[in-house]
C-alpha positions as CSV (number, residue, x, y, z in Angstrom):
1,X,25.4,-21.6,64.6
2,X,25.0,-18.3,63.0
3,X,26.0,-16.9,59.9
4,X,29.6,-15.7,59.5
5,X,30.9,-13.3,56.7
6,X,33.2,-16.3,54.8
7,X,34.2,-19.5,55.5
8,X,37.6,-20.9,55.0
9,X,35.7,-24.8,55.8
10,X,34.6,-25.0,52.0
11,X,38.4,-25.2,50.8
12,X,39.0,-28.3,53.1
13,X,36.1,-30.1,52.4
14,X,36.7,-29.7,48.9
15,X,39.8,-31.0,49.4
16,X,39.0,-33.9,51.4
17,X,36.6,-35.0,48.8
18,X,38.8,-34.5,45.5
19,X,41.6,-36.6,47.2
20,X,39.1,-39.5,46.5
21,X,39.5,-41.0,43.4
22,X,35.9,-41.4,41.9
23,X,35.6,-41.7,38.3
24,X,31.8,-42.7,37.3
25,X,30.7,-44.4,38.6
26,X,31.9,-43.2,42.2
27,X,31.4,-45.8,45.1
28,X,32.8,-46.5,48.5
29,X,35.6,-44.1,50.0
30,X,34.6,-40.4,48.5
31,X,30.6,-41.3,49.8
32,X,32.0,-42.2,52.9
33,X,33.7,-38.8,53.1
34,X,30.4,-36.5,52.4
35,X,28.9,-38.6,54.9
36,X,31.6,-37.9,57.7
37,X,30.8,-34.0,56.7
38,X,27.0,-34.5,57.0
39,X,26.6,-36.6,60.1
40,X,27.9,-34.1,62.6
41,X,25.1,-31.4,61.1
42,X,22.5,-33.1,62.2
43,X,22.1,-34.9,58.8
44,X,20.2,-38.4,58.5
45,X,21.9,-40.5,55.8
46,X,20.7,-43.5,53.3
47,X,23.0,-44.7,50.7
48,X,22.1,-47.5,48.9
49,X,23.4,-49.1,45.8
50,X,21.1,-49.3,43.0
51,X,20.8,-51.4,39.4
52,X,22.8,-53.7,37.9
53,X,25.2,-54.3,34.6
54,X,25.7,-53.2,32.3
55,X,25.1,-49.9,33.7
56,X,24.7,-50.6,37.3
57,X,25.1,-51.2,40.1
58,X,25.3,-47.7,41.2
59,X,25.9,-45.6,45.0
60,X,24.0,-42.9,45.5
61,X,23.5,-41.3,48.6
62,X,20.5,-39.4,50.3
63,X,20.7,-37.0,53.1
64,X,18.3,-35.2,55.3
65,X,17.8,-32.6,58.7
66,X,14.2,-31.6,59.7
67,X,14.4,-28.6,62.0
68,X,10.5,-27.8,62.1
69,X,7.9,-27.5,59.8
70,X,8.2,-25.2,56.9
71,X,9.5,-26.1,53.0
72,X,11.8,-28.6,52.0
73,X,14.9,-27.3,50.0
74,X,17.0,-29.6,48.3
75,X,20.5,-29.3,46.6
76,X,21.4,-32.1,44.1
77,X,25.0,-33.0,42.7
78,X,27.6,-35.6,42.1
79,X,30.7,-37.0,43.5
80,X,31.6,-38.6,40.3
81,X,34.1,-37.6,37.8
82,X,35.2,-38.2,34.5
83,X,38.6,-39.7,33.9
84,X,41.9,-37.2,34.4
85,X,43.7,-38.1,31.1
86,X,46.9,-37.9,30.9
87,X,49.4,-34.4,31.3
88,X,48.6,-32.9,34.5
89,X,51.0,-30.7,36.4
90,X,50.4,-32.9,39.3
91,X,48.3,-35.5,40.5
92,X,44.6,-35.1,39.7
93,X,44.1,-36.7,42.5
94,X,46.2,-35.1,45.2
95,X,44.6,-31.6,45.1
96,X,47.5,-28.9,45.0
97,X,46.7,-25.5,46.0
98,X,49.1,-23.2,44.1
99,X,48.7,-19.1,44.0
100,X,45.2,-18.4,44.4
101,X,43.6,-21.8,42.8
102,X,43.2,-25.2,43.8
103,X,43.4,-27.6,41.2
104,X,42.3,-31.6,40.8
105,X,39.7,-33.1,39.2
106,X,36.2,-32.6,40.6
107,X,37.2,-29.1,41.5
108,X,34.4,-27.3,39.5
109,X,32.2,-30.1,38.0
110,X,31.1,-30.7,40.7
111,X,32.7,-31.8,44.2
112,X,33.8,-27.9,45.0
113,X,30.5,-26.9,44.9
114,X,29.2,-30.1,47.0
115,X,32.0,-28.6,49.4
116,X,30.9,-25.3,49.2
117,X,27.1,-26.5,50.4
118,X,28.3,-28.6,53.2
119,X,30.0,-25.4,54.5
120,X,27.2,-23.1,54.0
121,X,25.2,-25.5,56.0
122,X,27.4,-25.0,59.0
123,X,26.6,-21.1,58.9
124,X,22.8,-21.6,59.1
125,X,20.9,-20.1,61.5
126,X,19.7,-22.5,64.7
127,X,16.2,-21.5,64.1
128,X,15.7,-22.1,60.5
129,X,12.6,-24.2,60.1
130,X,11.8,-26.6,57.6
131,X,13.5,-29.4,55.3
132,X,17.1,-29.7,53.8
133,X,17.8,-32.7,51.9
134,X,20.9,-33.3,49.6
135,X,20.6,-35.9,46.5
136,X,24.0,-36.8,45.4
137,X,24.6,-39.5,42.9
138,X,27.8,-41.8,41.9
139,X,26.6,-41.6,38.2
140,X,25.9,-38.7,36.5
141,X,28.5,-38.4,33.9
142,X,27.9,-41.6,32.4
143,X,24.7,-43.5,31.3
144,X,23.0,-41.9,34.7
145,X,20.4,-44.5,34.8
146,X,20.9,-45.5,38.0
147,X,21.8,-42.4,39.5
148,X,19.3,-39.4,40.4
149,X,16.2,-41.4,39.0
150,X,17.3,-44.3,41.7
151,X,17.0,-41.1,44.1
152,X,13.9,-39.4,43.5
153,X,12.2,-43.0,43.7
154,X,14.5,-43.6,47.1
155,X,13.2,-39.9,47.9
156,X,9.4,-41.2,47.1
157,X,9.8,-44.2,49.6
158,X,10.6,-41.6,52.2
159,X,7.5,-39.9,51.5
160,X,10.2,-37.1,50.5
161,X,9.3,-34.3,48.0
162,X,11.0,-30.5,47.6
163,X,9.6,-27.7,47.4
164,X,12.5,-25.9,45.6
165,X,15.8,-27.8,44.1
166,X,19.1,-26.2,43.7
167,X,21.3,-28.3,41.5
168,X,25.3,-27.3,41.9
169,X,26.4,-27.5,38.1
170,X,29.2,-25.0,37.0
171,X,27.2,-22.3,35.2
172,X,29.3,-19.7,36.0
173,X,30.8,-18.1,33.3
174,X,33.2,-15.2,33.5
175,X,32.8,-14.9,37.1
176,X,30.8,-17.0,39.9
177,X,27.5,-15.6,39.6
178,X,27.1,-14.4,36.2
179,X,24.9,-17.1,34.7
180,X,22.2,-19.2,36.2
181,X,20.8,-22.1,34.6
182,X,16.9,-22.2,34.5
183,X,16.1,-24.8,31.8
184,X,18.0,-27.3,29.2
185,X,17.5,-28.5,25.9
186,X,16.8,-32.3,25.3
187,X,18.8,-34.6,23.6
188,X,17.6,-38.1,22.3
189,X,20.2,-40.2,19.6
190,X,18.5,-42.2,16.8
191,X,20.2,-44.6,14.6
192,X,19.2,-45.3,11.2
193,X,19.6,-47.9,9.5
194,X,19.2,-49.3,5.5
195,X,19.1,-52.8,4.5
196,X,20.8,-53.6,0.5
197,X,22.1,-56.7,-0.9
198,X,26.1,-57.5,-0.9
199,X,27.2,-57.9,-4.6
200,X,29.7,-57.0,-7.0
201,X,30.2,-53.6,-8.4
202,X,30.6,-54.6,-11.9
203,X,27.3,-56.5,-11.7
204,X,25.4,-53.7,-9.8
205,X,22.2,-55.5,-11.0
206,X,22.7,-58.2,-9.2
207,X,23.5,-56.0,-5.9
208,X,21.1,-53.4,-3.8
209,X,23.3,-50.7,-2.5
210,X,21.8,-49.3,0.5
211,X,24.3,-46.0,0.5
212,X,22.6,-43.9,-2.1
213,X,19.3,-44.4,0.4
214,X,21.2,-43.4,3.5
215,X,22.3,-40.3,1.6
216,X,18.7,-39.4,0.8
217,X,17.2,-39.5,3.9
218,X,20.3,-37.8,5.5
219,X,20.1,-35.0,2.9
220,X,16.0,-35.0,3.6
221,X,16.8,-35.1,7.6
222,X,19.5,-31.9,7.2
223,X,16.6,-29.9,5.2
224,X,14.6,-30.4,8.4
225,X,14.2,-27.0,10.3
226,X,12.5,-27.9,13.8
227,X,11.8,-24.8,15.1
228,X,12.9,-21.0,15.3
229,X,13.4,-21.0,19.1
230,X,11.3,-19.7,21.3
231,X,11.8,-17.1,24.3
232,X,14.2,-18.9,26.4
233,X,15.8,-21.5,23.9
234,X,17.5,-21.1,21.0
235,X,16.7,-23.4,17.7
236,X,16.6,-26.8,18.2
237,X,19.4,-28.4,15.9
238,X,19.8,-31.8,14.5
239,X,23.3,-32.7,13.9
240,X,25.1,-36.0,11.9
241,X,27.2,-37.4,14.5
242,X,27.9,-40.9,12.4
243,X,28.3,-42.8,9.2
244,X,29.1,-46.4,9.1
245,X,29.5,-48.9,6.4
246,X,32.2,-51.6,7.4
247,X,33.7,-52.4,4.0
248,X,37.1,-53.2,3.9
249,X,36.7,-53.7,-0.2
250,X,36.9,-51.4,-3.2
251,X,34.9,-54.0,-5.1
252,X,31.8,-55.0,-3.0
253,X,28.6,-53.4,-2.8
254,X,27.9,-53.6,1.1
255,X,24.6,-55.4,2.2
256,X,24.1,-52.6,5.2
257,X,24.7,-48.7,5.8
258,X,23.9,-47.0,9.0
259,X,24.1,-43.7,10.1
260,X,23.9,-41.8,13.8
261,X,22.0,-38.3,14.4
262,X,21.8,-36.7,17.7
263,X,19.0,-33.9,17.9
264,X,19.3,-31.0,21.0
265,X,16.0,-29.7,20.9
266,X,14.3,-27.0,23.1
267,X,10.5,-27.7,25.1
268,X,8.4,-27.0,22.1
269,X,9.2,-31.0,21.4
270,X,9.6,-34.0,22.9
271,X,11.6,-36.8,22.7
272,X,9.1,-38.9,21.3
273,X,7.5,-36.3,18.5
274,X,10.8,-35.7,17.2
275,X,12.0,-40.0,16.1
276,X,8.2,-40.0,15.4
277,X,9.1,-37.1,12.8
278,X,12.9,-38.8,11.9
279,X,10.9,-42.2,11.2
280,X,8.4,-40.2,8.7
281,X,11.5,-39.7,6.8
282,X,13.2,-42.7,6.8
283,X,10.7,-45.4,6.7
284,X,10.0,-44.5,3.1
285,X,13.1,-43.8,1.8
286,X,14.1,-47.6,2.9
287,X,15.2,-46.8,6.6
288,X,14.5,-48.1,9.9
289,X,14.9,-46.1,13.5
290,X,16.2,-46.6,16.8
291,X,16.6,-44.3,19.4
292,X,17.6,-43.3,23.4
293,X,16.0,-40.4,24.5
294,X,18.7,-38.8,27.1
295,X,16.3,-36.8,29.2
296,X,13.4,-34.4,27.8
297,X,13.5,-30.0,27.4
298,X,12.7,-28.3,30.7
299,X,11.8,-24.7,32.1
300,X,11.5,-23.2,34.9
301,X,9.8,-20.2,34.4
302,X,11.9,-16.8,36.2
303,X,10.1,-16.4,39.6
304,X,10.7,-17.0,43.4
305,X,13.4,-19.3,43.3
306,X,15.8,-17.6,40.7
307,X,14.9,-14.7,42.3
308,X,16.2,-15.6,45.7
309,X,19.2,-16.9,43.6
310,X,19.8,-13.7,41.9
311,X,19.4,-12.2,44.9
312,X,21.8,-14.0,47.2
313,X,24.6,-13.5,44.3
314,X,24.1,-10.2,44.1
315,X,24.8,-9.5,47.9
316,X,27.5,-11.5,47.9
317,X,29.1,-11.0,45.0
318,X,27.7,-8.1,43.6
319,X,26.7,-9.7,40.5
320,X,24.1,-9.1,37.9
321,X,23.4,-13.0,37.1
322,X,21.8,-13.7,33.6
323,X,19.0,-16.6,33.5
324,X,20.3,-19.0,30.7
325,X,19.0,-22.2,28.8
326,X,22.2,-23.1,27.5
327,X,24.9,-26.1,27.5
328,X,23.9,-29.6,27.3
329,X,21.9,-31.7,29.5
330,X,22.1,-32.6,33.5
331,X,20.4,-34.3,36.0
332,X,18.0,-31.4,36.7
333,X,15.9,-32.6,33.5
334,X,14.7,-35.2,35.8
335,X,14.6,-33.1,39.5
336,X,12.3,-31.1,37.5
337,X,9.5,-33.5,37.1
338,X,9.3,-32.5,40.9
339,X,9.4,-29.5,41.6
340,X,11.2,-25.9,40.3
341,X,14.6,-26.7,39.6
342,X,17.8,-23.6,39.1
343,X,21.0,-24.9,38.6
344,X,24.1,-22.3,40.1
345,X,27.6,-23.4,40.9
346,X,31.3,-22.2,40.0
347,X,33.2,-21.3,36.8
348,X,33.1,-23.9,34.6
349,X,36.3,-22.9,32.1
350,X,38.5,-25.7,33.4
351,X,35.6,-28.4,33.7
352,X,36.9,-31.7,32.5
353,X,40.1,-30.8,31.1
354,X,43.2,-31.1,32.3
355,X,44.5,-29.0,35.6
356,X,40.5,-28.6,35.8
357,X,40.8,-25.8,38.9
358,X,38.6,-23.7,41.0
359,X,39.6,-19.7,42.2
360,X,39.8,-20.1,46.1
361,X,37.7,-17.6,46.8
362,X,34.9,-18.7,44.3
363,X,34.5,-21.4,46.6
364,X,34.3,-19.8,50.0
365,X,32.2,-17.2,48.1
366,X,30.0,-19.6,46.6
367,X,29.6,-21.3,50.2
368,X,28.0,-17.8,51.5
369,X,25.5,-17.5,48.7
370,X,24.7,-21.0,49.0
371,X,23.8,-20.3,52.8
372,X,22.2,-17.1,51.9
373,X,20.0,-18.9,49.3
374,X,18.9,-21.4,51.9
375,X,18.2,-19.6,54.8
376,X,15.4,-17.1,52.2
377,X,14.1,-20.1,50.4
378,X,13.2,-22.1,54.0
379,X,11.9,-18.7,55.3
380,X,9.8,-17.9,52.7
């Protein structure tokens, strides 16, 4: 095989995989399709179901060629989607290719670029040495705790680490190209909670109404400024995503108030300073904590691999690609506790809404860069 100036595969092998219903968590029929692409290649494949309820179990699927020694590049992604809604033009699930676009869910976020790296694969050269592996998940837009962490410890089994990691999210703005992921902000969800006594609220001194509490520490926890950002981040921001009492009467003082905060936060922190720092509030103001930590900051530092990135778009599509830390989280926060980690796929302007659609030509586009990014990473 050698490389070829487009390639018309990527549109049919996105096809073939959006006609798969697989709304997270994907099993079964669309992991049997990536398979059926990746076999032929030369392509070694483990899937395996991992976890259990309430958030498992989970299929994720592993793939591998070894053509020599030299590095080992990986690309990362997932075949599953979040639900359609209702009001499409046609079937979410019967991609329609109409004018210049081809729509169904999965298009952009994130099965056309999946598509799109199973074609560049097939215009690789014959003598390319080294490693490519591909780390695709069923469950990466829900909790994702069985997902790509299932992987990398699958991937540890094998004795399997990358040297570099593309991850396929749509980070394109404008135009494919234009904007490259090299880092995202945490996110961790805490829940606070203050403990009163139910009463009457003619008798309030018989009662212990919790809400005036809540109110302080929420008022102290909105005068918190975290940080100023930093070179590649912007400010970390804490934001009030909930308030909850549960009284149905104008008359009671309610025994309980909660409240939910969710803090995007940048790498000067961690997950665990920052509900260290929300529990220094609360506790005494009357509050207690909980929290999830969703996945920690990360950066890769600009260097080799967004370079051959940069690169690779810029011959192909003659764009001039910014290096972003923007959006919310993905699954590269974990990839990156391996190795350096960029994440580059298509536009992501119609990414779960409805008629979610990808330009044509953005994907067979996108399949040459991805081949061009491949063959100069494994050849160093």
């Amino acid at each position: 095989m050698t490389m070829t100036s487009t390639n018309d595969d990527a549109v049919a092998l996105a096809q073939s995989l959006m006609a798969c219903p697989s709304v997270t968590p994907a099993t079964g029929e669309v992991f049997e399709a990536l398979e059926a692409m990746l076999a032929p290649l030369g392509f070694t494949v483990d899937r395996f179901l991992a976890g259990d309820a309430p958030d498992g179990p989970v299929e994720n699927l592993l793939a591998w060629r070894t053509t020599g020694a030299g590095p080992h590049f990986a690309f990362a992604g997932h075949l599953d989607v979040v639900p359609p809604g209702l009001g499409w033009t046609s079937d979410p699930f019967a991609p329609a290719l109409r004018g210049d676009l081809l729509y169904g869910r999965g298009a952009v976020d994130m099965k056309g670029a999946i598509a799109a790296f199973v074609a560049a694969l097939a215009q690789l050269p014959d003598d390319l040495p080294g490693t490519i592996s591909l780390i695709v998940t069923g469950d990466e837009e829900g909790p994702a705790t069985y997902g790509t962490l299932a992987l990398m410890d699958r991937m540890a089994a094998h004795g399997m680490r990358p040297d570099l990691c593309l991850v396929g999210e749509p980070t394109s703005s404008a135009r494919l190209g234009d904007v490259v992921k090299i880092g995202r902000r945490g996110s961790v969800n805490m829940w606070i909670g203050v403990e009163g006594a139910q009463g009457h609220v003619a008798y309030p001194h018989l009662a212990d109404n919790p809400i005036p509490r809540l109110v302080r520490i929420l008022s102290a926890i909105e005068d918190e400024v975290l940080d100023e950002g930093t070179d590649w981040f912007q400010p970390s921001n804490i934001e009030i995503t909930d308030i909850e009492v549960g009284n149905p009467a104008h008359n009671v003082i309610p025994a309980r108030a909660t409240a939910r905060i969710s803090i995007r936060f940048n790498d000067r922190h961690s997950g665990a300073s920052l509900i260290d720092r929300i529990r220094a509030i609360a506790e005494p103001l009357g509050g207690t904590v909980s929290a999830k930590i969703s996945g920690e900051a990360f950066l890769t530092q600009p260097g080799a691999l967004s370079d051959i990135v940069r690169g690779a778009i810029r011959d192909i599509a003659g764009v001039d690609t910014e290096l972003s830390t923007t959006g919310g989280t993905s699954d590269a926060r974990f990839l990156s506790r391996l190795c350096p980690v960029v994440e580059f796929g298509l536009c992501n302007a119609t990414m779960h809404k409805l008629d979610e659609a990808v330009a044509v030509q953005d994907l067979r586009d996108l399949a040459r860069i991805y081949a061009l990014v491949v063959e100069r990473a494994l050849r160093g």
